[in-house]
C-alpha positions as CSV (number, residue, x, y, z in Angstrom):
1,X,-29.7,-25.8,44.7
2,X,-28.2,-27.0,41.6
3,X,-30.0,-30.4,41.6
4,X,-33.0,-28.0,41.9
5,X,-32.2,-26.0,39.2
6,X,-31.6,-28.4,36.6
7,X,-34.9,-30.0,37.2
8,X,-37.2,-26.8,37.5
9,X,-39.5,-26.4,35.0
10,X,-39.5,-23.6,32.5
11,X,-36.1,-22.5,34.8
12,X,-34.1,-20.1,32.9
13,X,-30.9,-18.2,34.0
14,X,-31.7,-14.9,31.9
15,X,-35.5,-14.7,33.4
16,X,-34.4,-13.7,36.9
17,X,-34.1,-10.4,38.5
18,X,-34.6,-8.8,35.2
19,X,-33.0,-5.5,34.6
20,X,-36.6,-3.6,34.7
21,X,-37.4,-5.1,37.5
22,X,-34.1,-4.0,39.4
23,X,-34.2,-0.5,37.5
24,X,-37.9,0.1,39.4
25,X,-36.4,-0.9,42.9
26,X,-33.6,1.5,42.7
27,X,-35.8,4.5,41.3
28,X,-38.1,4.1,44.1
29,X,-35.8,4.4,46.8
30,X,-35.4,7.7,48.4
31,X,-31.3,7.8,47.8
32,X,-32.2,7.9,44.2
33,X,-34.5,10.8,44.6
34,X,-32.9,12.6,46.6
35,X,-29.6,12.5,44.4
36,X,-31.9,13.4,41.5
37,X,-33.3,16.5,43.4
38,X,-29.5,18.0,44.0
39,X,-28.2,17.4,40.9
40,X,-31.6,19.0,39.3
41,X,-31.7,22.3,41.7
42,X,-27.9,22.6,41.1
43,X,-27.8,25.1,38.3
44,X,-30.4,27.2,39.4
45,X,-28.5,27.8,42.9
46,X,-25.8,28.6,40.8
47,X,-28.0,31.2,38.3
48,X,-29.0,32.9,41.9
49,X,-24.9,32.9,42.8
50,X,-24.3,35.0,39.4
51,X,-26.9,37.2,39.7
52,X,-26.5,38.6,43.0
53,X,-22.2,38.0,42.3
54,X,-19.6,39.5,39.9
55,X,-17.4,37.0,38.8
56,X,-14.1,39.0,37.9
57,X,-10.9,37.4,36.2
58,X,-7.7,37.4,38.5
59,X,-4.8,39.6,37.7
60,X,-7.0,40.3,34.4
61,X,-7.1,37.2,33.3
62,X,-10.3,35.4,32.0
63,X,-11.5,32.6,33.4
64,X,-14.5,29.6,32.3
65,X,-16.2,31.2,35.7
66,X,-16.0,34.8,34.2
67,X,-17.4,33.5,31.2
68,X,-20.3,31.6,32.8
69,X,-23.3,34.2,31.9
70,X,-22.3,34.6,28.0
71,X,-24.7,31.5,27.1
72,X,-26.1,28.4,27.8
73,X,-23.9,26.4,26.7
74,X,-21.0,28.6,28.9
75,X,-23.2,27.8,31.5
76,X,-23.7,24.4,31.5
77,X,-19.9,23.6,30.8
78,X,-19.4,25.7,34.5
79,X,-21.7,23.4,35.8
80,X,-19.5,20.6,34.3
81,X,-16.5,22.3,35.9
82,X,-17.4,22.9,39.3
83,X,-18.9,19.2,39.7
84,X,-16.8,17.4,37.9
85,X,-14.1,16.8,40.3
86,X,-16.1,15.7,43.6
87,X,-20.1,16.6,43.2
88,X,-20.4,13.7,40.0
89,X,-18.3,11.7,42.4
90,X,-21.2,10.8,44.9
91,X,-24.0,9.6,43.0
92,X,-21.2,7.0,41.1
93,X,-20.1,6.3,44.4
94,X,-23.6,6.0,46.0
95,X,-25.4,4.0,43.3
96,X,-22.9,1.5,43.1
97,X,-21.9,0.9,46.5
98,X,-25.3,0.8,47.7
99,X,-26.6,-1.5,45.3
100,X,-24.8,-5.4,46.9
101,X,-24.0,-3.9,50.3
102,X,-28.0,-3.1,51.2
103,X,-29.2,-6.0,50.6
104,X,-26.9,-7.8,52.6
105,X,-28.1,-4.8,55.8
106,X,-31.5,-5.6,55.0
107,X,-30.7,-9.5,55.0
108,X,-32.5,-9.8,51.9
109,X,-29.5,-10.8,50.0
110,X,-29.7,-14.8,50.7
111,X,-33.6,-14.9,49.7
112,X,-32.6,-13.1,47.0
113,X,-30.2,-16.0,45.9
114,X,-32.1,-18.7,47.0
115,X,-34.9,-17.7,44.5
116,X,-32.8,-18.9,43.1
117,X,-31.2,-16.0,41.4
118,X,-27.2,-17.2,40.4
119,X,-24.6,-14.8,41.8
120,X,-23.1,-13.9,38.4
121,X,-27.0,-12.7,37.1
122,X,-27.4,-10.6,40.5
123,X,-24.4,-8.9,40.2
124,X,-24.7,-7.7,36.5
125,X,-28.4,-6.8,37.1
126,X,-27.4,-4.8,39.8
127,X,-24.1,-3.2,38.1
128,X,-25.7,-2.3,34.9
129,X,-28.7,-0.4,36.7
130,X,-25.9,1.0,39.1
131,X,-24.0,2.3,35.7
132,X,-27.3,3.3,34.2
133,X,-28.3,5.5,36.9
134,X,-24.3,7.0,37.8
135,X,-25.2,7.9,33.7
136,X,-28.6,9.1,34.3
137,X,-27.8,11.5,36.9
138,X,-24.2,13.0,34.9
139,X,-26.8,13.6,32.2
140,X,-29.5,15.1,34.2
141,X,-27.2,17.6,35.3
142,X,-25.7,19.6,32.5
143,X,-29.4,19.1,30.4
144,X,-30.6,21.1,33.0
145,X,-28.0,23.6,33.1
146,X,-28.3,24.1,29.6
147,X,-32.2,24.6,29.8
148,X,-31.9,27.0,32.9
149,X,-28.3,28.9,31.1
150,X,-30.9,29.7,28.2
151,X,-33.6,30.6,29.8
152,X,-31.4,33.0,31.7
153,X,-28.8,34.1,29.2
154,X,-29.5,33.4,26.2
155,X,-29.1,30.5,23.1
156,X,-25.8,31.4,21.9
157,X,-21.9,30.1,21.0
158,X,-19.5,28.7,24.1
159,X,-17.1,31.7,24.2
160,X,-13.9,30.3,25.2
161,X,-11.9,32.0,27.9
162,X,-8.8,31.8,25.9
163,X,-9.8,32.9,23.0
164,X,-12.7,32.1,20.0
165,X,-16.0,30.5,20.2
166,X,-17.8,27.5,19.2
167,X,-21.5,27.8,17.8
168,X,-24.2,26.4,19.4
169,X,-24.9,22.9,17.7
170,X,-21.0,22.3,18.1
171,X,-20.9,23.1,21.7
172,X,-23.7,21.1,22.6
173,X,-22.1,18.2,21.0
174,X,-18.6,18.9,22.3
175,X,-20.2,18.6,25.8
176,X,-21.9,16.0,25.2
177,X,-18.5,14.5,24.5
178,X,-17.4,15.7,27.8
179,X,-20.1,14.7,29.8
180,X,-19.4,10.8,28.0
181,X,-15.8,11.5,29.3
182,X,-16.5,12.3,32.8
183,X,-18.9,9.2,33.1
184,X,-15.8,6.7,31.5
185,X,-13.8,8.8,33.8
186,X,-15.6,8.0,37.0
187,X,-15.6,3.6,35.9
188,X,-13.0,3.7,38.7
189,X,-14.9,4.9,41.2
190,X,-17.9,2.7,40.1
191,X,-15.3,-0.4,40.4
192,X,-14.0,0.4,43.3
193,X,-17.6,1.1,45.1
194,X,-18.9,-1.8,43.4
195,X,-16.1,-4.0,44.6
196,X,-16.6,-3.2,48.4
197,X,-20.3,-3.3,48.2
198,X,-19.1,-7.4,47.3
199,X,-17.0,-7.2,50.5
200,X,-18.9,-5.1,53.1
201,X,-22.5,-5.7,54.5
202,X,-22.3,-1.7,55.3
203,X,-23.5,0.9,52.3
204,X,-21.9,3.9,54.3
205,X,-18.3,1.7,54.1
206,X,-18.5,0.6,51.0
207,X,-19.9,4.3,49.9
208,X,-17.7,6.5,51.6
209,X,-14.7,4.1,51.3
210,X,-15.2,4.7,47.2
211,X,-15.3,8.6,47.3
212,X,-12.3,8.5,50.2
213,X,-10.3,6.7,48.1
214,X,-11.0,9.1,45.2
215,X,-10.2,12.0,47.5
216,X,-7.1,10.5,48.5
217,X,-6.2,9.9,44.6
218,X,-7.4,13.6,44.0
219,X,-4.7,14.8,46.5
220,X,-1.8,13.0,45.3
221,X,-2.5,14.2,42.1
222,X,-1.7,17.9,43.1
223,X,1.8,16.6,44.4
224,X,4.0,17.6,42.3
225,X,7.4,15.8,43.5
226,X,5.5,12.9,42.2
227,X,6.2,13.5,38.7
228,X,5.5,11.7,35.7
229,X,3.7,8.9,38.4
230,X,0.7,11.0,38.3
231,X,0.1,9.8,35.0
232,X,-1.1,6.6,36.3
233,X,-3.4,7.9,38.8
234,X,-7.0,8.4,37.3
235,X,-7.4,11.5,39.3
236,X,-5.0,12.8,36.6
237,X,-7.4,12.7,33.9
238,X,-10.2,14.1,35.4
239,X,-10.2,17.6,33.9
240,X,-9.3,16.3,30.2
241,X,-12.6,17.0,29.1
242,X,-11.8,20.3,28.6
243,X,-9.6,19.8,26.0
244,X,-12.7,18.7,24.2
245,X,-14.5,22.7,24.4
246,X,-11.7,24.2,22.4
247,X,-11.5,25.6,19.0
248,X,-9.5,22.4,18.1
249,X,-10.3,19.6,20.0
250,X,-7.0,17.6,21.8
251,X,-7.5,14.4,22.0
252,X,-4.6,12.7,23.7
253,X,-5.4,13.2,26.9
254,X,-8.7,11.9,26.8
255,X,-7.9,9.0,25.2
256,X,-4.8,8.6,28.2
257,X,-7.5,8.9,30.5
258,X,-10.2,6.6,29.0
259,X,-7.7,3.7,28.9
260,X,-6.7,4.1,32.5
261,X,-9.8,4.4,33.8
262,X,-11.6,1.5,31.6
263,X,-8.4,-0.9,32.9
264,X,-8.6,-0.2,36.7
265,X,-12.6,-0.3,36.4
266,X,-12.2,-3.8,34.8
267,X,-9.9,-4.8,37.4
268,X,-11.9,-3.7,39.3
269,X,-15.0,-4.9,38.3
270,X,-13.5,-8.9,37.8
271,X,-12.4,-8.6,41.6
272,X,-15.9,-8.2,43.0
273,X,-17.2,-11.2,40.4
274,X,-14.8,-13.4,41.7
275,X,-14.9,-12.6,45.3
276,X,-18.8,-12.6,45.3
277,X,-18.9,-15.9,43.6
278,X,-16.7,-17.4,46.4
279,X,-18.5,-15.4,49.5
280,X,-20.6,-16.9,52.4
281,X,-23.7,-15.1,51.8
282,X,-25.2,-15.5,55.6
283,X,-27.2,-12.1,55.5
């Protein structure tokens, strides 16, 4: 293959399996859509949930929930809040554990190689369309919550449950910062999928192994005995964002997060290069 290589004509390493090329495949298959189509219809099953509910504060208290019909932007940063923590999970989970793992089910991976497409050019086509699309869909979700919240309830300033408000144009960015958060957030999960999607000829293993693992993380988390040895568990970090929709912005957290995530993701990410690189592909 090499000998081949280095004799071929007008060859060049950057020309295969460009990234528009890969980016078409993925859109057209139905996983894609489908993922697209929840996410989309999301916020207006929630608008139907507030208007035939009454959200009510617990012992008087106010909650982001209680707030949820006061604007758009309230209502897109409950959208944020309820999906966050497991819904935003999937689609990282699914579009980058899919992505290695399929074509080595549909035994189009070798033919793939042998186009010859080198390993390394394969797997960072396929992980940057994989990231673009995790991005895509945390995107799609809150834009269409913010369209649909003003439709409903109004253009007007994120009243914050614990007191004050932020005007529109600086809530919109604020969640933009938060949506940017949850996406750096999730690199771990996007590692980890895209890691055993390297190891595993099965998409539902590499998948559901990804958001298990993340589950897992998500329940020691809310152990408490453990201590100050949540702080290196990315579950953690999850809900920092929040910190970002208040009068004044804390930042500490966020950046705690950020760091762990982007280290483990790396880790991560270096794992299923080498390991790939090394692999019998045979399917």
């Amino acid at each position: 293959m090499s000998t081949l290589t280095e004799v071929a004509s007008g060859y060049r390493t950057r020309g295969t399996l460009p990234l528009r090329v890969e980016l078409v495949r993925q859109l057209k298959r139905r996983r894609t859509l489908v993922m697209g189509a929840l996410l989309a219809v999301l916020p207006f099953v929630l608008a139907i949930a507030f208007a035939v509910g009454h959200p009510s504060g617990r012992d008087g208290q106010v909650t982001l929930m209680d707030t949820a019909t006061a604007s758009g932007a309230n209502f897109a940063a409950v959208n944020l809040f309820v999906s966050a923590g497991f819904l935003l999970v999937v689609p990282v989970a699914l579009f980058c554990g899919d992505t290695v793992a399929s074509e080595a089910n549909w035994s189009s991976l070798r033919y793939l190689l042998a186009a010859p497409v080198p390993r390394a050019r394969l797997l960072w086509s396929k992980l940057v369309v994989a990231l673009g699309l995790s991005l895509a869909a945390m995107v799609l979700l809150p834009v269409v919550a913010l369209a649909v919240g003003t439709a409903a309830y109004g253009w007007g300033p994120l009243q914050i449950p614990t007191g004050g408000e932020l005007d529109p144009g600086t809530a919109v960015g604020r969640l933009a910062v938060a949506v940017a958060y949850i996406f750096v957030s999730q690199l771990v999960t996007a590692g980890l999928a895209f890691w055993l999607s390297t190891r595993t000829d099965a998409p539902l293993g590499a998948v559901g192994g990804a958001v298990g693992l993340t589950i897992v993380g998500n329940v020691l988390d809310a152990v408490t005995a453990l201590g100050h040895w949540r702080d290196f568990l990315p579950a953690h970090w999850q809900f920092a964002w929040a910190d970002a929709v208040q009068p004044h912005a804390e930042w500490s957290g966020m950046i705690q997060g950020c760091a762990l995530s982007v280290t483990c993701a790396l880790v991560l990410f270096a794992l299923a290069f080498r390991g790939f690189a090394r692999k019998d592909i045979v399917s």
